[in-house]
C-alpha positions as CSV (number, residue, x, y, z in Angstrom):
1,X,0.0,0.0,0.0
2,X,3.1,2.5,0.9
3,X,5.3,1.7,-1.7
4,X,4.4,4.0,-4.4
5,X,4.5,7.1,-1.7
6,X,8.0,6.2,-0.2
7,X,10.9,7.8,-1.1
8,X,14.2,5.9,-2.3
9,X,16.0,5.0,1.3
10,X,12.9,5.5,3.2
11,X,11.0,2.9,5.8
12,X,8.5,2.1,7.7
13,X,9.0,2.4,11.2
14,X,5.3,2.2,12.7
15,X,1.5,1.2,10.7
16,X,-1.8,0.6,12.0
17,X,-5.2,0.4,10.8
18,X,-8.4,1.7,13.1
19,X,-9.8,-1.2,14.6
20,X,-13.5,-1.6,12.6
21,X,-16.0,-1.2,15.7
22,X,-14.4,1.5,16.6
23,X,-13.9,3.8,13.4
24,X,-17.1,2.8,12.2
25,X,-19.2,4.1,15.7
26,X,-17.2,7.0,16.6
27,X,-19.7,9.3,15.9
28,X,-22.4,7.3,17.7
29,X,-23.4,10.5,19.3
30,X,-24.6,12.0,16.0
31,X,-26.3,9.2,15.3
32,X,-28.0,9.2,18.5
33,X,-29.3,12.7,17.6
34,X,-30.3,12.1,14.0
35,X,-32.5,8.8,15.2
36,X,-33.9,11.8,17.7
37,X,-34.6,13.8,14.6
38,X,-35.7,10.8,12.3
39,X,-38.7,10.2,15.0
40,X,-39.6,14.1,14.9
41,X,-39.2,14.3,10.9
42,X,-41.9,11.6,11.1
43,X,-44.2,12.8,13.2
44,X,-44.0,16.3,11.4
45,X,-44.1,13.9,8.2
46,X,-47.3,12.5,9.4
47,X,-49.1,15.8,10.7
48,X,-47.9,17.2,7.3
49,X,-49.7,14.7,5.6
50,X,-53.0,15.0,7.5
51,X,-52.8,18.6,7.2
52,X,-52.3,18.5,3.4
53,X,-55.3,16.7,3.5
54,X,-57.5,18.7,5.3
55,X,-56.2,22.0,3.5
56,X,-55.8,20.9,-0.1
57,X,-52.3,22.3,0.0
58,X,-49.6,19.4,-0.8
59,X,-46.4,21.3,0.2
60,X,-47.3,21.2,3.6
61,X,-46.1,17.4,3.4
62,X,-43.1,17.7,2.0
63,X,-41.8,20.3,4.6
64,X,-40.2,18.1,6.3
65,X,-38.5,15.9,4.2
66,X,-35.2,17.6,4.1
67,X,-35.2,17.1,8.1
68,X,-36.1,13.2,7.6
69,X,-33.2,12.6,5.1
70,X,-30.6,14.6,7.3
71,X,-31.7,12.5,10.4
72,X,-31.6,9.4,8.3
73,X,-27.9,10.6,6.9
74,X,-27.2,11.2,10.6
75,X,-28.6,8.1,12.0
76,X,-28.0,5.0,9.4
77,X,-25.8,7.3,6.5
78,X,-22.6,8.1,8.2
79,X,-22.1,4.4,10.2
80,X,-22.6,2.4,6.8
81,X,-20.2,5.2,5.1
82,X,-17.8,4.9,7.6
83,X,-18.1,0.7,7.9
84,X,-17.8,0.9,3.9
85,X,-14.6,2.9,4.2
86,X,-13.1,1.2,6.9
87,X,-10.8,-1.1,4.8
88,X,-8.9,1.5,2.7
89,X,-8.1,3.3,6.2
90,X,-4.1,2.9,7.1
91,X,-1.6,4.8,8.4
92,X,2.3,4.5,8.6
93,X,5.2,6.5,9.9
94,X,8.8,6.5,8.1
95,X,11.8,7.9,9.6
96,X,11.0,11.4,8.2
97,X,6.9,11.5,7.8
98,X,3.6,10.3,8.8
99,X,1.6,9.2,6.5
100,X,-2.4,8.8,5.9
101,X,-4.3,7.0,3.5
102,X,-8.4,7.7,3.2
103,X,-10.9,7.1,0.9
104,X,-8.2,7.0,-2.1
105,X,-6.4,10.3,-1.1
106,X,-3.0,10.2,0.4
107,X,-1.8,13.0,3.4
108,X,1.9,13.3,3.7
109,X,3.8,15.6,6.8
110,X,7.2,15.5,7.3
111,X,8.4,14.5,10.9
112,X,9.8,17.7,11.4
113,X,7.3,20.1,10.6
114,X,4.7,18.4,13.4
115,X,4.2,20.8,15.7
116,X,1.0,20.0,18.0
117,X,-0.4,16.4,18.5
118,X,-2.9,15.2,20.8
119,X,-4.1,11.6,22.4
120,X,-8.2,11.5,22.5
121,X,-8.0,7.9,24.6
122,X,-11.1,6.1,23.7
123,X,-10.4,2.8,25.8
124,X,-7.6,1.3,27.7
125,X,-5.9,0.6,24.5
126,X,-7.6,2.1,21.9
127,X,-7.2,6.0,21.1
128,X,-7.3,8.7,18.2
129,X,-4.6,11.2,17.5
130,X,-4.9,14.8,16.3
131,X,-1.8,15.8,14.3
132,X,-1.0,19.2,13.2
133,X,1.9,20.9,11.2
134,X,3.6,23.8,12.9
135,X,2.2,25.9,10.9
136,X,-1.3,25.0,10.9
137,X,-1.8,24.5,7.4
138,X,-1.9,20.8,7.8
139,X,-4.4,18.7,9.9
140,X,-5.7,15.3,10.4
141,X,-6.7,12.7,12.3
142,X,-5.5,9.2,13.3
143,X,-8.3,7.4,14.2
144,X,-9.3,4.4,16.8
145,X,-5.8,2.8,16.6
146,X,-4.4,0.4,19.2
147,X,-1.8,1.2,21.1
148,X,-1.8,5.3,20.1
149,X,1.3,5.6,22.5
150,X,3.4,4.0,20.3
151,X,2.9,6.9,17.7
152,X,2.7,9.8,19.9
153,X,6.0,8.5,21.3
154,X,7.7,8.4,17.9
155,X,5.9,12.1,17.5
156,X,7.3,13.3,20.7
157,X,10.5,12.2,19.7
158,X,10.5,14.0,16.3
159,X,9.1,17.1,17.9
160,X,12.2,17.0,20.2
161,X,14.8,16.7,17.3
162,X,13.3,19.1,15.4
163,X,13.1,22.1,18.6
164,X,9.1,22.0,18.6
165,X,9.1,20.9,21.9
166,X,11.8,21.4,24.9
167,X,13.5,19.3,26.7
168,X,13.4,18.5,30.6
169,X,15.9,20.8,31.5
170,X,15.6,24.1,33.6
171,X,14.8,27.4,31.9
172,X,17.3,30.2,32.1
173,X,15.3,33.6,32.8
174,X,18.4,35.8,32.3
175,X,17.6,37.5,36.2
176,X,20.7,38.0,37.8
């Protein structure tokens, strides 16, 4: 899968895939709140319906159809998008980048240009980690992977080499 993005010379040191429960329900909350608003789409559906009836006017049912497909996206649409995804999910760090691969595209940031990351621990062993350049002009996310403290320990180590992030030394104020 890496081999056409690697550079002459360059190897993998750490890859993982998101475990599949996981990456497929991490947004269970939304889909808690669009089943909320799939029942209330419906029951406006139905009202619309009778009141379409009783006043001869038609577009009072379909009011609420753009609320019932969003809490249908919400609900059911994102967990069978993320589930078909799932399998072309990876990610990989060499000894100079971290690399993502999603849904066909390719993400690329060199080791020393990280400058933020942070561990979102969603079990005991299970986690997502929020990578951005030093910069800010590049962000992403590596999502439901076991064991995230082997990357952010490979992270932490490039943001030390590169002067990102201090050491554990003392701080010299200059006071006399």
């Amino acid at each position: 899968m890496w081999e056409q993005l690697l550079e002459p010379g360059e190897t993998i040191v750490w890859q993982a895939r998101p475990q599949p429960r996981c990456y497929t329900f991490r947004h269970w909350r939304l889909a808690v709140f669009g089943l909320l608003l799939t029942l209330l789409a419906a029951w406006w559906e139905v009202l619309g319906w009778q009141m379409a009836l009783v006043y001869d006017l038609f577009w009072l049912a379909v009011i609420p159809v753009p609320a019932w497909l969003l809490g249908l996206w919400l609900s059911i649409g994102r967990t069978l998008m993320a589930r078909r995804e799932w399998p072309s999910v990876a990610y990989a760090v060499t000894e100079k980048r971290i690399l993502a691969c999603r849904r066909g595209r390719h993400l690329a940031l060199e080791l020393d240009r990280v400058g933020y990351f942070c561990l979102e621990p969603q079990g005991e062993k299970l986690g997502s980690v929020r990578v951005e350049s030093s910069d800010g002009q590049v962000r992403f996310k590596v999502c439901c992977i076991e064991y995230p403290r082997r990357l952010t320990d490979l992270l932490e180590a490039a943001m030390k080499k590169s002067g990102v992030l201090c050491g554990q030394g003392t701080i010299d104020t200059g006071s006399a």
